[in-house]
C-alpha positions in Angstrom: 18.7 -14.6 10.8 18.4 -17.6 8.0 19.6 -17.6 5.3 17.0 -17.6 1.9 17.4 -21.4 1.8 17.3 -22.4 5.1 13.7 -21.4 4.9 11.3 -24.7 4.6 9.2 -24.9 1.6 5.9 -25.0 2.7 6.8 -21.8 4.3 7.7 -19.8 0.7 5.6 -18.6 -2.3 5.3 -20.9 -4.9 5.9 -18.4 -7.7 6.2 -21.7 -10.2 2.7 -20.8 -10.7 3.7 -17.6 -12.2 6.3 -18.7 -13.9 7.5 -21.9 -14.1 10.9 -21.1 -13.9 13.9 -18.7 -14.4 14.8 -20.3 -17.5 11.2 -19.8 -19.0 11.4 -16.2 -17.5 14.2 -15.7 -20.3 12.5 -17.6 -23.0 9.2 -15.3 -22.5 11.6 -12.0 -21.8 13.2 -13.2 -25.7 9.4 -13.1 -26.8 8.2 -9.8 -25.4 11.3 -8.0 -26.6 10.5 -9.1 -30.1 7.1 -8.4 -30.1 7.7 -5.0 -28.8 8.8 -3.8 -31.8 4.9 -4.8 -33.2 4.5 -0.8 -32.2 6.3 0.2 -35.0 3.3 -1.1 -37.5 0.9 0.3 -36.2 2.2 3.9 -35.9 0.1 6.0 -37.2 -3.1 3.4 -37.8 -5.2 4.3 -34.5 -7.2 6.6 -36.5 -7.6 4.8 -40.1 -10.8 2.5 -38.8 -12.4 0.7 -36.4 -10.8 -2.3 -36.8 -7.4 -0.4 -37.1 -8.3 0.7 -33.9 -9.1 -2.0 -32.1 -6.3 -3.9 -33.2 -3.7 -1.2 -31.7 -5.5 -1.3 -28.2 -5.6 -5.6 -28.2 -1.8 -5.7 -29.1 -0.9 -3.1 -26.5 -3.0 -4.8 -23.7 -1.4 -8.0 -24.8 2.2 -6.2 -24.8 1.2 -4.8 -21.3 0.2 -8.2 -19.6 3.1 -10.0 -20.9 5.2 -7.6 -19.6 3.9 -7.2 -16.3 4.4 -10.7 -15.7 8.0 -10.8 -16.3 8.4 -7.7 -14.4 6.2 -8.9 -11.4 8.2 -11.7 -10.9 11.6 -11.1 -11.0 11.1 -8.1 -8.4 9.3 -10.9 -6.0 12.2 -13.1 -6.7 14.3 -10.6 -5.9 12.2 -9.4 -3.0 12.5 -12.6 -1.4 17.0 -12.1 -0.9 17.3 -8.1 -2.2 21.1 -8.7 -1.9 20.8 -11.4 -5.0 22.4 -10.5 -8.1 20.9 -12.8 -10.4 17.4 -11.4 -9.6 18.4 -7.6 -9.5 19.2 -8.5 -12.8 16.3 -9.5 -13.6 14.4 -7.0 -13.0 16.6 -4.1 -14.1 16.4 -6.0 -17.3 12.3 -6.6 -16.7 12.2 -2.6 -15.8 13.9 -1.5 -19.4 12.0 -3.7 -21.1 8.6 -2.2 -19.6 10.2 1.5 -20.4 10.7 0.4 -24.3 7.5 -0.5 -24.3 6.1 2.2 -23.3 8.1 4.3 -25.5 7.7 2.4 -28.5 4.1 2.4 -28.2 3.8 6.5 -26.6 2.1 7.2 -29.8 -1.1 5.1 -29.3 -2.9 7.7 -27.0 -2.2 11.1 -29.0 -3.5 9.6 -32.0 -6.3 8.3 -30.5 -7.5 11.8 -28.8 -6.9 13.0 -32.6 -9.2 11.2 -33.6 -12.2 13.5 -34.4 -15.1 12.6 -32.0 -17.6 12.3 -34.9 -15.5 9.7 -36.1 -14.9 7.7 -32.8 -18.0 7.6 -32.1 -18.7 5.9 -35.6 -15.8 3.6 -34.3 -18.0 2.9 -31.2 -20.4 1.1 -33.7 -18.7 -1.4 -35.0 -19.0 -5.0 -34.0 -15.4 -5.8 -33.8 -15.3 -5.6 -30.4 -14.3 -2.7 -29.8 -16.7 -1.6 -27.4 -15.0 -3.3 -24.7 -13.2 -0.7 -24.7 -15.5 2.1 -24.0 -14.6 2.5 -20.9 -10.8 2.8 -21.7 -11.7 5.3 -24.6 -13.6 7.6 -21.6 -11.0 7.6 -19.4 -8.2 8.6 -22.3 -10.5 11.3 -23.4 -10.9 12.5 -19.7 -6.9 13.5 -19.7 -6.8 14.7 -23.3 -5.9 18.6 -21.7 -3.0 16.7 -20.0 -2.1 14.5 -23.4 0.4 16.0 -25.1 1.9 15.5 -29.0 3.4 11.8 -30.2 7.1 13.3 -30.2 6.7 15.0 -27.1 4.8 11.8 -25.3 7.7 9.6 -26.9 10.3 12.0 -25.1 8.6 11.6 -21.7 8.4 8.2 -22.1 12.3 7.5 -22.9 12.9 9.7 -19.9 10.8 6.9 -17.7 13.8 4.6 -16.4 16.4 7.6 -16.1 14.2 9.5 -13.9 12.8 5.9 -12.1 15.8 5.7 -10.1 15.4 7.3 -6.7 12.8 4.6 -5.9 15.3 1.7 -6.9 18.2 3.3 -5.2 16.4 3.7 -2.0 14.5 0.1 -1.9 18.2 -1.6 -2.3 19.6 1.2 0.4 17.2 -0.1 3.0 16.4 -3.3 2.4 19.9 -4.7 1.1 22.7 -2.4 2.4 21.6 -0.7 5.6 23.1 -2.6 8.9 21.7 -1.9 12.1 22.9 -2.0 15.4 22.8 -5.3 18.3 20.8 -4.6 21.2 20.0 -7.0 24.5 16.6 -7.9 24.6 14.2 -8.5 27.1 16.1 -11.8 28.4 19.4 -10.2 28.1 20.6 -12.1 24.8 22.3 -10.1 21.9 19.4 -9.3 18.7 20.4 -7.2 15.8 17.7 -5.0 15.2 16.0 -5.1 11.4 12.8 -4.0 10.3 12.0 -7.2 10.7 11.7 -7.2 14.5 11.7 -3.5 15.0 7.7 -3.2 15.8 8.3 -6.4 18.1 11.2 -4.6 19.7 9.1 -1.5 20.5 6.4 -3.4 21.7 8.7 -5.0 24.7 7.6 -4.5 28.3 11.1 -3.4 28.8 11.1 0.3 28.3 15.1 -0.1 28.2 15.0 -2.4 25.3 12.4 -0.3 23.5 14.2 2.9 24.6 17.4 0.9 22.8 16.0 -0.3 19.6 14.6 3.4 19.1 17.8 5.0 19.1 19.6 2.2 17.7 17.7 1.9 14.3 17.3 6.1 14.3 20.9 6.5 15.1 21.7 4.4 11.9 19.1 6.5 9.7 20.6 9.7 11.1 24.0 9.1 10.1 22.6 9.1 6.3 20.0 11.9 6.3 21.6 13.8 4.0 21.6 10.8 1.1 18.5 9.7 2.0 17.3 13.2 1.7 19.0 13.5 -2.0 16.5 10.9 -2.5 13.8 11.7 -1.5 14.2 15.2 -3.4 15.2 13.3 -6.8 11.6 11.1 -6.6 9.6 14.8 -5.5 11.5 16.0 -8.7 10.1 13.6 -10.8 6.6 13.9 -9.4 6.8 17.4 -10.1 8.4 17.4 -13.2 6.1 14.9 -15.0 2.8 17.0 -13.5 4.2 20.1 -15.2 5.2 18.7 -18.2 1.6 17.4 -18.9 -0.4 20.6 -17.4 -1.2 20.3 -14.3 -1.8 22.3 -11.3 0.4 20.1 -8.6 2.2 17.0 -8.5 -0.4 16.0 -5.9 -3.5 16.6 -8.7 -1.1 14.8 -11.2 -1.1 11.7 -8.5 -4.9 11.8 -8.1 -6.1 12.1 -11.4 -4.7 9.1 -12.1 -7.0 7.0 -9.9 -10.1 9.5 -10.9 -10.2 11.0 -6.9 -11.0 14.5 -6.3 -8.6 16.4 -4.4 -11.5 17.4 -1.9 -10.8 14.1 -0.7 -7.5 14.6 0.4 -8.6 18.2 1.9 -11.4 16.3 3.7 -9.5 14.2 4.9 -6.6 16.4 6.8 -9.2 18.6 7.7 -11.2 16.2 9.6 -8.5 14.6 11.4 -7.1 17.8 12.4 -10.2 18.8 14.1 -10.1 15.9 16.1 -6.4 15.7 17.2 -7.7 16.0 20.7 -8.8 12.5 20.7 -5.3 11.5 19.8 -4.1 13.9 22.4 -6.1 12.1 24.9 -5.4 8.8 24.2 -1.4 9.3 24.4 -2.9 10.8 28.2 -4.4 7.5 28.3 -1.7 5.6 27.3 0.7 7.5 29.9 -1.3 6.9 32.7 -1.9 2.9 32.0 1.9 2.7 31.7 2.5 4.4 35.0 5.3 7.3 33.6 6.1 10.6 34.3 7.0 11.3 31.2 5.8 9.6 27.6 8.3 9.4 24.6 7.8 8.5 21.0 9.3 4.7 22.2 6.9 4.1 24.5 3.5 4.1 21.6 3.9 0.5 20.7 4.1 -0.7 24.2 1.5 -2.4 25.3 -1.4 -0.8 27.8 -2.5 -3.9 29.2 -0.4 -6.5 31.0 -1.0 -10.6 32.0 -2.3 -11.3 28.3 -1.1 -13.8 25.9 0.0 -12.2 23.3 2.2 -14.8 20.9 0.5 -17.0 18.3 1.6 -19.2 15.6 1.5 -18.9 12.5 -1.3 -22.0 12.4 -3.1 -20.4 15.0 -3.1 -17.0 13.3 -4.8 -18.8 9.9 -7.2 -20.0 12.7 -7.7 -17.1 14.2 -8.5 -15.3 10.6 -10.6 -17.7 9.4 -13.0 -17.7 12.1 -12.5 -13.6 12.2 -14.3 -13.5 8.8 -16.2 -16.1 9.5 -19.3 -13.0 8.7 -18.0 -12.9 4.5 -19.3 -16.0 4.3 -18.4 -19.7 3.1 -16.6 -18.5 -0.7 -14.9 -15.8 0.8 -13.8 -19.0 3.4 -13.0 -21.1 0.8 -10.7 -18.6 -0.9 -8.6 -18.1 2.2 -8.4 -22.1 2.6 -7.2 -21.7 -0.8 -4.5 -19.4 0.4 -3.2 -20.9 3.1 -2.9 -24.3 1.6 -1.7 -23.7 -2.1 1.7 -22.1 -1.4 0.4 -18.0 -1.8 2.3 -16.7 1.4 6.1 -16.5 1.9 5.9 -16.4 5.8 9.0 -15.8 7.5 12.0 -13.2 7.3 15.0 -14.3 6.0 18.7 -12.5 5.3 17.9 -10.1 2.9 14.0 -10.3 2.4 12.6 -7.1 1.6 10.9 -5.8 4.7 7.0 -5.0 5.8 4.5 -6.7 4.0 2.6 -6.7 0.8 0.6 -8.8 -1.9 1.0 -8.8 -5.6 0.5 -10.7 -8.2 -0.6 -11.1 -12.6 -4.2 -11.5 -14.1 -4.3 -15.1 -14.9 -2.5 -16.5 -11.8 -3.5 -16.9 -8.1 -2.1 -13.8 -5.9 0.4 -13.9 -3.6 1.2 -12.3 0.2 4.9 -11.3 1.7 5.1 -11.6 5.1 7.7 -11.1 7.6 5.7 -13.2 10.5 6.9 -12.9 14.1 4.0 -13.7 16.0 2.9 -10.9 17.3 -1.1 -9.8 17.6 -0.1 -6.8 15.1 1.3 -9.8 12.9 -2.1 -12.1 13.0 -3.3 -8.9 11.7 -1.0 -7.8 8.9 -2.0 -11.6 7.7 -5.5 -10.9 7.4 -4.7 -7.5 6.3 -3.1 -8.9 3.4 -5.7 -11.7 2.6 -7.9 -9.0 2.1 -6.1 -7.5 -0.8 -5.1 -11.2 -1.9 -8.8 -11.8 -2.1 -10.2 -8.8 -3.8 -7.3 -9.0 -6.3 -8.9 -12.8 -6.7 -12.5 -11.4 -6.7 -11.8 -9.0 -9.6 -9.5 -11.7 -11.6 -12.9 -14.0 -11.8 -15.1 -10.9 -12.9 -13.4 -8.9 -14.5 -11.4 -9.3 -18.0 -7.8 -8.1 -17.6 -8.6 -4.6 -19.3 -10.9 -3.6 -16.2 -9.6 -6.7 -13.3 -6.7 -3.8 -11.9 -8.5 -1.4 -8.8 -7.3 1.5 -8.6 -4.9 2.2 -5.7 -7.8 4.2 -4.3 -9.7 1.3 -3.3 -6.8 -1.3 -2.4 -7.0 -0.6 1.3 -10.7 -1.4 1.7 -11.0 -4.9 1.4 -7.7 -5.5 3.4 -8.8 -3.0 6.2 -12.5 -4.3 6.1 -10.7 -8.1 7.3 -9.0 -6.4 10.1 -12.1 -4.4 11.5 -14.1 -7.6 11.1 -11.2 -10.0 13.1 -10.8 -7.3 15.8 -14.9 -6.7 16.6 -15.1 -10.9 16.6 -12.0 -11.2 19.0 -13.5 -8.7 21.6 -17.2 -10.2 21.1 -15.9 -13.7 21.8 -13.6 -12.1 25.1 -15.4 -12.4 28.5 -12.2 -11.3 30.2 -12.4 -7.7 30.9 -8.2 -7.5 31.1 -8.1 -9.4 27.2 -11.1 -7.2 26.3 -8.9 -4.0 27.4 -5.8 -5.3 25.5 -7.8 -6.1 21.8 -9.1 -2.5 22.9 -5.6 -1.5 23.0 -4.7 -3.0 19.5 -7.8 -1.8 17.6 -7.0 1.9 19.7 -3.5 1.1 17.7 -5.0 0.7 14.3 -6.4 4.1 14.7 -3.7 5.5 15.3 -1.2 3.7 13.3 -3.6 4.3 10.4 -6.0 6.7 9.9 -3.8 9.6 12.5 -0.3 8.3 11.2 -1.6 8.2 7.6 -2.8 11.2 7.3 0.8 12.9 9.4 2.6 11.4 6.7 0.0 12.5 4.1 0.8 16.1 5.1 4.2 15.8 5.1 4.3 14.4 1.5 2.1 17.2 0.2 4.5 20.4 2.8 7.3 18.2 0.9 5.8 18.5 -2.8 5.0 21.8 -2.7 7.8 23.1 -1.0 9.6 21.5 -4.4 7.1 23.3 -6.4 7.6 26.3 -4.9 11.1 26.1 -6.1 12.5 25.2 -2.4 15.6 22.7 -1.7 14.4 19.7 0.2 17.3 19.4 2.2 17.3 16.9 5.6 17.3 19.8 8.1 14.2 21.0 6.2 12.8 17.7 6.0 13.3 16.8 9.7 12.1 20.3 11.6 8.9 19.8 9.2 8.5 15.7 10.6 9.7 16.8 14.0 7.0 19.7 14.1 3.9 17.8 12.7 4.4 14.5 15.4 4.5 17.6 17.9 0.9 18.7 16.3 0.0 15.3 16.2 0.7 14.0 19.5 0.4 17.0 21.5 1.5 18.5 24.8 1.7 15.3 26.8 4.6 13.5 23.9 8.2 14.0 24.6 9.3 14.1 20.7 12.5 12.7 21.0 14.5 13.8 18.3 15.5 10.3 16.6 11.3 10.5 15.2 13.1 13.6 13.1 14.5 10.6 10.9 11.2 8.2 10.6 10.4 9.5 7.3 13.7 8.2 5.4 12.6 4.8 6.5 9.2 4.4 4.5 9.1 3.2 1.3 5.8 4.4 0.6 6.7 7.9 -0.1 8.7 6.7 -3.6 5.0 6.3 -4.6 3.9 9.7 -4.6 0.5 10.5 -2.8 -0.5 7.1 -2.0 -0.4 7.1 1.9 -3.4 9.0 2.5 -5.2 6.4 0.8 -4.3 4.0 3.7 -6.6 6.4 6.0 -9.2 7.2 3.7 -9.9 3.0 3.0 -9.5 2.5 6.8 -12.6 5.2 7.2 -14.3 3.2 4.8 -13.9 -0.1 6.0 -14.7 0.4 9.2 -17.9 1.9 7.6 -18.3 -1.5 5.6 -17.4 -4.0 8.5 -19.9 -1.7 10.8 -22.8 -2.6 8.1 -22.0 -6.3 7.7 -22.1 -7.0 11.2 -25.1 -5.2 11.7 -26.7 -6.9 9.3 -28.1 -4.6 6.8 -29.8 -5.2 3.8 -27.4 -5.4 1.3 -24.1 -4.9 2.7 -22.9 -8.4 2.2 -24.1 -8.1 -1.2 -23.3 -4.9 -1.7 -19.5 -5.8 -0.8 -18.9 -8.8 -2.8 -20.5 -6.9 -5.9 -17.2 -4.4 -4.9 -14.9 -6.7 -4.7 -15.7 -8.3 -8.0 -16.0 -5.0 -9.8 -12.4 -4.1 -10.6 -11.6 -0.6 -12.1 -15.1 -0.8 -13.8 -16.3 2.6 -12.9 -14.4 5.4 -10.7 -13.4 4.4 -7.3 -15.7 7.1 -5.4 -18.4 5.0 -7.4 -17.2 1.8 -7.0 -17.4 2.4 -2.8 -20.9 3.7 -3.0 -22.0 -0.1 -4.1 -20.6 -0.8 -0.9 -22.9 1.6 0.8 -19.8 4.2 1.5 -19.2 7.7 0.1 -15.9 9.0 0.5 -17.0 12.3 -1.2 -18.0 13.3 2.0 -16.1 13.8 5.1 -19.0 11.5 6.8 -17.2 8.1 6.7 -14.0 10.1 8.7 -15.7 11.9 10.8 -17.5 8.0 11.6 -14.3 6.3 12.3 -13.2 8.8 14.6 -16.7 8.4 16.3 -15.6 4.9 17.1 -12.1 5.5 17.9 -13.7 7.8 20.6 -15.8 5.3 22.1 -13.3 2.9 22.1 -11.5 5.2 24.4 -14.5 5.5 26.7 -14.5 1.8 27.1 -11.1 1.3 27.7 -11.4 4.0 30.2 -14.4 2.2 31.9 -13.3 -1.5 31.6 -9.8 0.3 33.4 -11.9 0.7 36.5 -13.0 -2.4 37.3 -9.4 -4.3 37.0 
């Protein structure tokens, strides 16, 4: 494992672009802090005029964005080692500073939902430039049940970074502290297993090395289930805590609220894929049978079903390989991944301490970036055009949007990323005239189904069993937690899966779930996107247009609306019940491409 700086340069982020250094991060921290205390002013003026008005909601956007930059970058800069002081520092100081802010300035949205709507609308009038804001205004008035009284809105706001920590405490517990154990590998040399090279582990043709890593890295997460689960129940805690305090049903309305989603969407979507679990059923029969065992464990679902393929790429080939994936977006959407690749916005390869998985993030005003922990692997190739995706809408939206309405809600985030990954997938089996390659992209896209819109949803069900048991006044304890994972993998993979007992532990390990209610949405924009990527290809009048006008559109009207531009309506169950379609017939040809090798 290298070290942070052993790491070349052209193979990091340039986060200079954000900010040009660490000592400029300080001077602009020594700004914000002052200019924080602006709030104070302005308390109590939301409601004297129009121009008093506007002038509270410019300053607090401005006090927003230059916060958000300082806070953005210090946790990539810590991201990049988590075991670095300076930049924990950083960002604990970043993190405080966001928190005073938001306390200081807690009394901006009661006042303005006291505002008599007579008057506001009179507000509305005025050429100050206020309407800008309109939209802003809607969506405050919209939560005005859940809005409670200045004092009461300052109180929950102070509470923000004493109740923030579970999520802290459990990124540095897995990223920075946990230690894993040292396997042999395939070739019989000594690895230490990280999340790093855990998937590429599993996925060995050497059932004793993935039979090894399994236990290894569960055995390890096991051994704290009881901390991790004290967690876990601390960040519920909060979800629930902060729903009740502003009057709502669940945590889980609470979560979905915020991005304007019904919660029929959630229902629709459990619903659907529970009718259809036979299809997952069969393909871990499928999968069985094309590894030749008697018996199938949880180890053996990354393995590859198809042998004699090449299956290790560069990371020059995998830009290749992308580019010419989404080749059907068209020659800007190709000139923004050039730009990508050759302005410094990836940070490739895993070093000692880099925070695991992958992600990409970024401020209004500055290029985005992608993390990456490359290794190679297919899966790899595309988590880098998964990524691009959301690099590029983020881009898309910067350019149309102002900074008030350039931030899509989470809703939407896995659209465009998922959309790149149907689209590189359908062009690698078009351009395959080998029926054995053909089977194994067949076997990664069967993956992506499964990893995504099954897994997703599993985990979206044990987040809401989890929340609700915590309503319901219920201790979240480990044993709980792990009989109600162990139970829904059995529902989930049926009779044929030996459910070792180490998957009981898989849900201390993702970080996800210290952002509550926001997996589903990983299954729900997989469902769409495969609904988007089936139009493009097809042709259809609009879709390409259609799309782009989605990814330039920002959080300019609710998400369910936004989607519909793309030709999608995730209202209905339809654009599930679709995608499971496809995931069907994709087992059909696998099936029928397996006779003829």
């Amino acid at each position: 494992m290298r070290k942070r700086n052993e790491i070349p340069a052209a193979d990091t982020w340039r986060l200079e672009d954000m900010v040009e250094s660490d000592e400029k991060w300080e001077e602009l921290f020594s700004q914000a802090k002052e200019e924080v205390a602006g709030y104070r002013k302005r308390k109590g003026q939301a409601g004297v005029s129009a121009d008093a008005l506007y002038d509270c909601l410019v300053f607090d956007e401005e006090i927003s964005r230059k916060i958000e930059l300082l806070y953005v970058y210090a946790r990539m800069r810590s991201d990049q080692d988590t075991g670095n002081q300076k930049y924990q520092e950083m960002f604990g100081r970043a993190e405080s500073l966001s928190c005073e802010a938001a306390r200081e300035g807690s009394f901006l949205v009661p006042e303005i939902l006291e505002i008599p709507a007579k008057k506001l609308a009179e507000y509305m009038k005025a050429e100050n430039g206020i309407g800008h804001y309109k939209r802003v205004l809607e969506q405050l008035l919209a939560k005005k049940p859940h809005t409670l009284s200045a004092s009461e809105e300052e109180l929950l706001a102070g509470a923000a970074e004493a109740t923030q920590g579970a999520s802290r405490i459990f990124n540095l517990f897995n990223n920075a502290d946990i230690q894993f154990p040292s396997i042999r590998d395939g070739e019989g040399d000594t690895v230490t297993i990280t999340h790093g090279n855990f998937i590429a582990l599993m996925e060995s043709r050497d059932r004793r090395v993935r039979e090894n890593a399994f236990r290894g890295l569960y055995s390890v997460y096991r051994q704290y289930r009881n901390t991790v689960a004290a967690i876990y129940s601390a960040q519920v805690k909060q979800a629930v805590f902060y729903a009740r305090a502003r009057n709502y049903a669940s945590s889980r309305a609470h979560s979905l609220a915020e991005n304007e989603v019904p919660e029929s969407v959630y229902d629709n979507l459990v619903e659907t894929v529970r009718s259809r679990l036979p299809l997952l059923h069969r393909y871990v029969e499928l999968r069985k049978k094309a590894l030749g065992l008697s018996e199938i464990h949880m180890y053996d679902l990354y393995a590859p079903m198809v042998e004699g393929v090449h299956c290790s790429y560069s990371f020059e080939e995998a830009k290749e390989m992308v580019k010419e994936g989404l080749a059907p977006l068209g020659e800007e959407y190709r000139d923004l991944l050039e730009e990508g690749f050759a302005n410094r916005w990836i940070d490739v390869y895993e070093n000692e301490g880099k925070r695991s998985g992958a992600y990409s993030w970024g401020v209004y005003g500055t290029h985005p970036y992608v993390l990456l922990n490359f290794n190679g692997t297919l899966d790899h190739v595309f988590t880098l055009a998964h990524e691009m995706g959301h690099a590029i809408h983020s881009s898309c939206s910067d350019r149309g949007q102002s900074y008030t309405y350039a931030g899509y809600k989470i809703f939407v985030a896995e659209v465009a990323s998922t959309c790149n990954e149907a689209l590189l997938i359908r062009h690698l089996m078009e351009k395959s005239k080998d029926p054995q390659e053909k089977r194994y992209l067949i076997n990664h896209f069967l993956e992506s189904f499964r990893a995504t819109l099954f897994r997703q949803t599993m985990f979206a069900e044990f987040e809401a069993m989890a929340h609700r048991k915590a309503e319901a006044g219920e201790t979240l304890t480990a044993m709980g937690l792990c009989q109600m994972y162990h139970q829904l993998n059995a529902d989930y993979f049926g009779p044929a899966m030996e459910v070792d007992e180490e998957i009981d532990y898989e849900w201390e390990r993702i970080p996800h779930f210290y952002t509550p209610f926001y997996v589903y949405q990983y299954a729900t924009g997989f469902s769409a996107a495969v609904a988007i990527a089936d139009r493009i290809l097809k042709g259809e009048p609009g879709a390409l247009e259609g799309y782009r006008r989605f990814l330039g559109s920002g959080c300019t009207m609710p998400p369910i609306e936004l989607l519909k531009l793309a030709g999608v309506d995730m209202a209905s169950p339809e654009p599930v019940k679709a995608a499971l379609a496809v995931f069907e017939n994709l087992l059909d040809e696998f099936e029928r491409l397996s006779e003829t090798v």
